[in-house]
MARDO-628303 format. One record per residue (C-alpha): chain; x, y, z; residue in one letter. Coordinates in nm, 3 decimals, always signed. Layout:
# MARDO-628303
A:X:Y:Z:A
...
***
This chain:
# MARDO-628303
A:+11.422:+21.659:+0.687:X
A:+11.091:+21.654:+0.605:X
A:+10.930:+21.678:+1.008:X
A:+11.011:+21.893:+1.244:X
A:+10.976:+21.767:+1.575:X
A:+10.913:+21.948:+1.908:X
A:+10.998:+21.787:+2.289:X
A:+10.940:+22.050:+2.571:X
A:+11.246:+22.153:+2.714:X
A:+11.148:+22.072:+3.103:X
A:+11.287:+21.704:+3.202:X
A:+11.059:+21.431:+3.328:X
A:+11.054:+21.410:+3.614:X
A:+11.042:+20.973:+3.694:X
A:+11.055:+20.718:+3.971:X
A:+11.128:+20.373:+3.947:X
A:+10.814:+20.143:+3.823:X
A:+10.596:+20.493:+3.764:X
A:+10.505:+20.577:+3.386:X
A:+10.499:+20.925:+3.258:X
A:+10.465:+21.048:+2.934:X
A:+10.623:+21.311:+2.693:X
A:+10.406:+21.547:+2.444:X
A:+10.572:+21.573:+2.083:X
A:+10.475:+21.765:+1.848:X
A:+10.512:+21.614:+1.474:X
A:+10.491:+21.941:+1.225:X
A:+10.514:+21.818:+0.832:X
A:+10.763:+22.049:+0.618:X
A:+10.669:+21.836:+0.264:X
A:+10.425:+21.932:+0.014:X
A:+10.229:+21.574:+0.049:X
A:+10.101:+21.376:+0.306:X
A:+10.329:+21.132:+0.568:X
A:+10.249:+20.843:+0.750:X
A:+10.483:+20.848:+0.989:X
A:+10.648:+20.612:+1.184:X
A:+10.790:+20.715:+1.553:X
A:+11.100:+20.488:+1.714:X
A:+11.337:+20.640:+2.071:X
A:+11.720:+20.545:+1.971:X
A:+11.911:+20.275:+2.166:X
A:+12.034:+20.440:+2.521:X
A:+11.939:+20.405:+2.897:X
A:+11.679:+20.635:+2.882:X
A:+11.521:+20.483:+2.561:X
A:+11.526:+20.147:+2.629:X
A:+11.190:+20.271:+2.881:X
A:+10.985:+20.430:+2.616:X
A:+10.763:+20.396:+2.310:X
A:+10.553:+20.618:+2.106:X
A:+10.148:+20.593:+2.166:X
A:+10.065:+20.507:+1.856:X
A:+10.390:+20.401:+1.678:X
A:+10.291:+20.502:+1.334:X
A:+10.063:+20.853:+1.247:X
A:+9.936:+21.037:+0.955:X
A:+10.032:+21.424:+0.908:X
A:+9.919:+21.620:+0.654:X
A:+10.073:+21.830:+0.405:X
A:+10.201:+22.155:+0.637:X
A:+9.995:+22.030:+0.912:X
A:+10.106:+21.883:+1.257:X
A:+9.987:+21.632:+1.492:X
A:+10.069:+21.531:+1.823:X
A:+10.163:+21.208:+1.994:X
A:+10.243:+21.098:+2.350:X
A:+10.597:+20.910:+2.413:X
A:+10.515:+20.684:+2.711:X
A:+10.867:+20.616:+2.972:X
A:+10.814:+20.388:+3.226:X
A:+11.226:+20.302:+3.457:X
A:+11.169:+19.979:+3.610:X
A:+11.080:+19.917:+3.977:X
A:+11.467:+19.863:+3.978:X
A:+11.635:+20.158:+3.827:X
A:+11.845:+20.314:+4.064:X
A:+11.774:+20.719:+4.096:X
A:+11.998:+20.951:+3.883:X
A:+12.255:+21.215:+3.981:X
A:+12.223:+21.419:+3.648:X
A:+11.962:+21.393:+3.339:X
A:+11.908:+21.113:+3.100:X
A:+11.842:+21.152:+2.729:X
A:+11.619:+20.983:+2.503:X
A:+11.591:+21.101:+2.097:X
A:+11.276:+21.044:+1.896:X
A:+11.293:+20.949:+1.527:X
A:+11.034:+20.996:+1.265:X
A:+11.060:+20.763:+0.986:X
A:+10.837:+20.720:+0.655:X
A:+10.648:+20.434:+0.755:X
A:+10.620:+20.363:+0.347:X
A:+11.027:+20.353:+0.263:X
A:+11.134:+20.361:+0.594:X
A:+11.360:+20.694:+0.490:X
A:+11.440:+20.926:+0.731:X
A:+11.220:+21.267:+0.833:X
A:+11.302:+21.442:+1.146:X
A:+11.481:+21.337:+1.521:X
A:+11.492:+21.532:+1.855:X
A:+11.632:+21.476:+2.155:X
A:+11.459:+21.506:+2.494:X
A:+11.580:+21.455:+2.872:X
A:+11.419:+21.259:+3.186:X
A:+11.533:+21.208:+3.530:X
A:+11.480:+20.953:+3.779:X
A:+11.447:+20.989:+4.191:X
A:+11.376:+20.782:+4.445:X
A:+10.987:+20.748:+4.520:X
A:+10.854:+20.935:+4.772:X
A:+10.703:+20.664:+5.001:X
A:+10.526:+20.840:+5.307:X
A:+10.443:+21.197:+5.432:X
A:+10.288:+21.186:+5.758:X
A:+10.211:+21.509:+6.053:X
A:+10.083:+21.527:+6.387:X
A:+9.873:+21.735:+6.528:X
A:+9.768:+21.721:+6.927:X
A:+9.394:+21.769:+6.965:X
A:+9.394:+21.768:+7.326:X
A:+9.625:+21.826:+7.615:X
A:+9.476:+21.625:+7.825:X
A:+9.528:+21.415:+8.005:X
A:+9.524:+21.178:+7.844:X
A:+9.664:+21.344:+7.544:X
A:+9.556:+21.298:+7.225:X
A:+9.686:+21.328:+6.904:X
A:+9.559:+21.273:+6.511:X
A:+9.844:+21.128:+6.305:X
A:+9.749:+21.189:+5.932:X
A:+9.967:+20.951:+5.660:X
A:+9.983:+21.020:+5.310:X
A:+10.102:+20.773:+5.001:X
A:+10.209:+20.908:+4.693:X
A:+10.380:+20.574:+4.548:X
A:+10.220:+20.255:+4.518:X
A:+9.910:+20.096:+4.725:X
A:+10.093:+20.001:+5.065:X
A:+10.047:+19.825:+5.434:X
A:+10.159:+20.035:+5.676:X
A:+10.239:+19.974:+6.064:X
A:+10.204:+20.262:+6.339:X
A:+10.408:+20.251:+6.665:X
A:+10.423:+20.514:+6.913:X
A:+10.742:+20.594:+7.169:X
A:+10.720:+20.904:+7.468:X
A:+11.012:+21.006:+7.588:X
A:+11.127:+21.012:+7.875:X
A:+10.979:+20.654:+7.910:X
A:+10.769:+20.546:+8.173:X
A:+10.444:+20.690:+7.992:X
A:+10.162:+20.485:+7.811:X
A:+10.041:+20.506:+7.431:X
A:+9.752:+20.363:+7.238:X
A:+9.683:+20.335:+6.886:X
A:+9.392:+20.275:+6.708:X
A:+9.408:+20.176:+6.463:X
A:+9.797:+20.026:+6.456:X
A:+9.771:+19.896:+6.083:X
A:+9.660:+20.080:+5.798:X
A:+9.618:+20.008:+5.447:X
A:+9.722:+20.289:+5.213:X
A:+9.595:+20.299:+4.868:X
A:+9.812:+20.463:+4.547:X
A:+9.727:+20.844:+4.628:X
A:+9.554:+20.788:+4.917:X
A:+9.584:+20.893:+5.270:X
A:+9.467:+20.732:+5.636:X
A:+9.436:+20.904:+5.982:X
A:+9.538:+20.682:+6.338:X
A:+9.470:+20.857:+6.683:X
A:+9.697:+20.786:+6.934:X
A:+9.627:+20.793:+7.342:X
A:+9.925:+20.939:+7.550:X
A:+9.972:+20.951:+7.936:X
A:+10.304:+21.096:+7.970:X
A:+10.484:+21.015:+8.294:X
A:+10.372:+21.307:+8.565:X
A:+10.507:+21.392:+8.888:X
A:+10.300:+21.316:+9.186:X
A:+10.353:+21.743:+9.307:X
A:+10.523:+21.991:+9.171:X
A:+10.588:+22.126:+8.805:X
A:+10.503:+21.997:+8.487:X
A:+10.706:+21.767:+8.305:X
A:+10.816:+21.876:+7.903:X
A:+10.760:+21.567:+7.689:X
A:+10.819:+21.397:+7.353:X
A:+10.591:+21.202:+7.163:X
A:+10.749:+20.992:+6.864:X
A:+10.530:+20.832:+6.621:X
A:+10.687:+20.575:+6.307:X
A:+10.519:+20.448:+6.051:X
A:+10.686:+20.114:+5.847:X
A:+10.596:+19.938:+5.571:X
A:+10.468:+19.550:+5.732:X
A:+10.739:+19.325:+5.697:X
A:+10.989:+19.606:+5.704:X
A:+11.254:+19.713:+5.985:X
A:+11.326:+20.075:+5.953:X
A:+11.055:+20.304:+5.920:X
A:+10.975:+20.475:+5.624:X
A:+10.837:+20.829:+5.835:X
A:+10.866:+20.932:+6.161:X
A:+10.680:+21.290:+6.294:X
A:+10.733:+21.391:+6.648:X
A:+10.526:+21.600:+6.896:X
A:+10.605:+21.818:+7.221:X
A:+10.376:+21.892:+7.514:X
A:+10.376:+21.938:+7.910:X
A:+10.254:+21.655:+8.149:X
A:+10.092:+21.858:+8.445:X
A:+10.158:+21.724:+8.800:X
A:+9.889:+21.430:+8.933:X
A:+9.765:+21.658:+9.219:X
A:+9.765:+22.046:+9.135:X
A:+9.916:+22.305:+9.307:X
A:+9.582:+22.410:+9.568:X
A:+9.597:+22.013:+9.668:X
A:+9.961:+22.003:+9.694:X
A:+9.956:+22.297:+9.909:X
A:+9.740:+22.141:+10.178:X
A:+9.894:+21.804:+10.141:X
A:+10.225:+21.964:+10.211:X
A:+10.095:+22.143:+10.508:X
A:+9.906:+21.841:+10.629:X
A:+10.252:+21.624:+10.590:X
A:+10.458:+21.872:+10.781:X
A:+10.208:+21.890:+11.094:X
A:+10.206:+21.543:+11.109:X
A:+10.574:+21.515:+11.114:X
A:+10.645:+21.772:+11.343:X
A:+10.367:+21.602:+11.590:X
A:+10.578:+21.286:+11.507:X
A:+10.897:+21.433:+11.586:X
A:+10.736:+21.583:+11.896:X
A:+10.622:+21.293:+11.996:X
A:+10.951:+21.125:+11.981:X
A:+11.107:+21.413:+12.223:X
A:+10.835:+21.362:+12.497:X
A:+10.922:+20.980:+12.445:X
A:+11.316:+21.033:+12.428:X
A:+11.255:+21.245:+12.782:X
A:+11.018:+20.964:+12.949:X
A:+11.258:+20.697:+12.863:X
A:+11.542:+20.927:+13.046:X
A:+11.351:+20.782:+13.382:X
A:+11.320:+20.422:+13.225:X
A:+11.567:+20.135:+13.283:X
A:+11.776:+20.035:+13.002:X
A:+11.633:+19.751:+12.859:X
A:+11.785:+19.373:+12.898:X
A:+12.119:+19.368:+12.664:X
A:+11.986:+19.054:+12.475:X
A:+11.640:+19.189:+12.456:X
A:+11.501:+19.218:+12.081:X
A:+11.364:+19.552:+11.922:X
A:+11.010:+19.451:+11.818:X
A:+11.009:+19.786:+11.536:X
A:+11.353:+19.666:+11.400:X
A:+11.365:+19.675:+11.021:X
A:+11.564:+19.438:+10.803:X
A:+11.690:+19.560:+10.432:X
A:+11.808:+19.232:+10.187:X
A:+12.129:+19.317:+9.996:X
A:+12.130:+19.369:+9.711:X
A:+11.867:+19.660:+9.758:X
A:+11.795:+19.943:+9.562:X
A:+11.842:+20.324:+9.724:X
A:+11.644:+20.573:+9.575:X
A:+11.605:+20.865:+9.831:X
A:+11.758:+20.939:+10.144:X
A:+11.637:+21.232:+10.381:X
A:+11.711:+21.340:+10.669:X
A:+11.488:+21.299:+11.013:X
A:+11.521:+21.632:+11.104:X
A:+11.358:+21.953:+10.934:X
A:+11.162:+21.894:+10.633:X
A:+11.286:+21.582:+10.579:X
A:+11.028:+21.353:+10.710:X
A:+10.738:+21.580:+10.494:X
A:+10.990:+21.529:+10.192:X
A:+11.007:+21.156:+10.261:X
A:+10.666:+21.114:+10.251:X
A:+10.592:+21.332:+9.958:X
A:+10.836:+21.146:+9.766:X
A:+10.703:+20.768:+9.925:X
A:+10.341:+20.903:+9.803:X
A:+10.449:+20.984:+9.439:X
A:+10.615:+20.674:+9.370:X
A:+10.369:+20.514:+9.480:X
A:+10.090:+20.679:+9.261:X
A:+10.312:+20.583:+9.007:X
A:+10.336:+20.219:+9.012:X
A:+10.646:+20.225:+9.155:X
A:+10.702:+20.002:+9.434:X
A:+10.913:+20.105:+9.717:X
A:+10.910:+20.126:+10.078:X
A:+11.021:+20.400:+10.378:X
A:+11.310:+20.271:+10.593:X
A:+11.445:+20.476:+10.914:X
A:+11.771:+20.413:+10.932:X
A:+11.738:+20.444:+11.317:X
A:+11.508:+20.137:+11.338:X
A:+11.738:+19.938:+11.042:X
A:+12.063:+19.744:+11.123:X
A:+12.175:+19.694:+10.799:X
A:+12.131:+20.088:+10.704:X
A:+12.445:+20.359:+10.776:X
A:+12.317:+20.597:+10.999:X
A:+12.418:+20.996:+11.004:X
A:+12.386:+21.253:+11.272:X
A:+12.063:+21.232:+11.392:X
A:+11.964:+20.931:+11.141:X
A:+11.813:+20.898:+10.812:X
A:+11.511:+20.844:+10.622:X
A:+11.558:+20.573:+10.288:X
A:+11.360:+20.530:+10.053:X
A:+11.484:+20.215:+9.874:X
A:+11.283:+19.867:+9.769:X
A:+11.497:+19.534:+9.860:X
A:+11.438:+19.130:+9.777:X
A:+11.659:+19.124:+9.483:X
A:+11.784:+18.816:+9.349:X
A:+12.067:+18.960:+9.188:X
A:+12.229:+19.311:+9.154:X
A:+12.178:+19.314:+8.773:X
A:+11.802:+19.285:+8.865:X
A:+11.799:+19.577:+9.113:X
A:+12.004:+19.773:+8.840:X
A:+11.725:+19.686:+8.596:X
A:+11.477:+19.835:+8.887:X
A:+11.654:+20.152:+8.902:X
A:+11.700:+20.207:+8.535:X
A:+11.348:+20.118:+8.472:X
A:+11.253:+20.424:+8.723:X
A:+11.499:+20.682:+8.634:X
A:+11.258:+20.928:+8.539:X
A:+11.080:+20.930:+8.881:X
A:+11.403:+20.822:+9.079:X
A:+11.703:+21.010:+8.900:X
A:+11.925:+20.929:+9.146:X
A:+11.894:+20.549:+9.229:X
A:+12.174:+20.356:+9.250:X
A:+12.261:+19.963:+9.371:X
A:+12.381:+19.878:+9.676:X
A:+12.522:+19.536:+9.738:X
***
C-alpha cells in the first residue's frame, strides 16, 4: 500500500439528523506524487458519509489531511454498541488500490431540553426564573406550571417560547401557594414542564420546594385568638344568664315556631364539627374565618338551633356548606378543598 491512513481512535459521537465530521490523515509511502481518490465501504455506518473533497493530491513522502463528513438521518434509531465505517484511498488515475482504515461512530438520542429553576423570592407571591436550554434543533416550546398540594395559583410569562439551535430562553413564573389562614407554614411543590407545541408529554420537567407562611402571622393570630375566645366565653355566658331567666319563663306554645331555627339541604357537605363547650366555639370560628379568606365557601351551623343536624352532649358546632344538587357534586366540593378541609366528607 502506497498511503497510510490515520482515523483517531475516539468514536463519534452522533445524533440523528446532526452532521459531524472525522479528521484523516492521508501520509504518501511512494516515491512520486498521488492524486488520490477517498470512498467509505458499503455498511450502516458508511452509507452516512463522504470525504470533503473526494479526490486530493499528496506529495511524494508528504501527507495531507481531509475531513470525512457523517450525517444518520433524522430517523436512525440510537445505537447500543459502535458502528464502523472504513475509508479507502484509491489512485484517482488507475483506480488501483493505496491504503484503507477503519474508524467507529455512535449514535444517541438527541438531547432535546435542559431546563433549572431557581426561586428569586419567597414571597409571597413567590417567584421563580425558569431558564431552558436547546442543544438540538431550533424548537417551539410550551411552559405550564402545577403546585402541589393544589389549591394555589401560577402565572407565566411568557407561556411560549421559541428556542433557537444552541440557544436558550428564560420564563418567570408567579406562585401563591395555598396558606393557612393561622398557624404554621405550609411545605410546598412547585412543578414546572416544558413541551414541544403540538406535543403531549413533556420533553423537561424541573421542580422547586418552598414554605407558604400563614395569611395572618403569629403576633396577629395571637390577639385574634384571644379576641375569639373572650367573645365566646361572653357568648357562652350569656347563654347561662339566658338558660337561668328562662327557668322563670313559661314554656312556650307546643306548635309555636323557633324564629333562629336553621335548615341544612341533604346532600350537604361536613367539613368541621366542634364542640360548644371549651375552645370549641374560638376553634369554630378560627376555622369559619380561614376558609373563608380562602375562597372557600361555607357556613357555621349549631346543631342546637338545626333539626336536620345530630346533636351530642351539650350540642355541636358544623361547619359544612349545603344546596347540592347531587352527592357527586358535594363530593366534587370536598375534594376540591381537601387541602384546607382534610377531613370533609358527604352526607346524604
Amino acid at each position: 500500500m502506497d498511503v497510510e491512513i490515520r482515523i483517531p481512535p475516539q468514536p463519534v459521537a452522533l445524533t440523528p439528523g446532526a452532521a459531524g465530521t472525522v479528521t484523516v490523515e492521508l501520509t504518501s509511502l511512494a516515491d512520486h506524487d498521488l492524486r488520490v481518490r477517498l470512498s467509505v465501504a458499503a455498511s450502516r455506518a458508511g452509507a452516512w458519509a463522504h470525504g470533503e473533497p473526494p479526490t486530493v493530491s499528496v506529495p511524494a513522502g508528504g501527507t495531507q489531511t481531509v475531513e470525512i463528513a457523517v450525517q444518520p438521518p433524522a430517523t436512525a434509531a440510537p445505537t447500543a454498541g459502535l458502528l464502523p465505517f472504513t475509508v479507502q484511498a484509491d489512485d484517482s488515475d488507475t483506480g488501483a488500490p493505496l491504503g484503507r482504515a477503519t474508524g467507529l461512530v455512535s449514535v444517541a438520542a438527541p438531547a432535546r431540553l435542559a431546563a433549572s429553576l431557581f426561586r428569586t423570592d419567597a414571597g409571597p407571591p413567590a417567584r421563580f426564573t425558569l431558564t431552558v436550554r436547546n442543544p438540538g434543533e431550533r424548537l417551539a416550546v410550551t411552559i405550564a406550571a402545577q403546585v402541589h398540594p393544589p389549591g394555589g395559583r401560577v402565572r407565566i410569562t411568557p407561556d411560549t417560547v421559541d428556542l433557537a439551535k444552541g440557544g436558550s430562553a428564560a420564563a418567570h413564573i408567579e406562585v401563591r401557594p395555598p396558606a393557612l389562614f393561622m398557624g404554621g407554614s405550609i411545605p410546598y411543590v412547585v412543578s414546572v414542564s416544558c413541551k414541544a407545541v403540538g406535543d403531549l408529554e413533556p420533553l423537561v420537567t424541573v421542580e422547586e420546594n418552598g414554605q407558604s407562611p400563614p395569611r395572618v402571622g403569629k403576633a396577629t393570630a395571637f390577639v385574634v385568638t384571644a379576641l375569639l375566645v373572650a367573645t365566646a366565653a361572653g357568648a357562652l355566658a350569656f347563654g347561662g344568664w339566658e338558660r337561668l331567666a328562662s327557668r322563670s319563663s313559661p314554656p312556650p306554645a307546643a306548635d309555636a315556631q323557633d324564629p333562629t331555627e336553621v335548615r341544612v339541604r341533604t346532600p350537604y357537605a361536613m367539613v368541621e364539627v366542634f364542640q360548644r363547650t371549651g375552645a370549641g366555639p374560638a376553634d369554630a370560628d378560627a376555622a369559619l374565618a380561614q376558609l373563608t379568606a380562602a375562597g372557600v365557601p361555607v357556613r357555621l351551623v349549631d346543631s342546637t338551633r338545626s333539626p336536620d343536624l345530630a346533636d351530642g352532649p351539650g350540642g355541636l358546632l358544623v361547619l359544612l356548606q349545603d344546596g347540592f344538587a347531587t352527592p357527586e357534586d358535594a363530593q366534587a366540593y370536598c375534594d376540591r378543598n381537601r387541602a384546607l378541609a382534610p377531613r370533609c366528607q358527604v352526607v346524604q
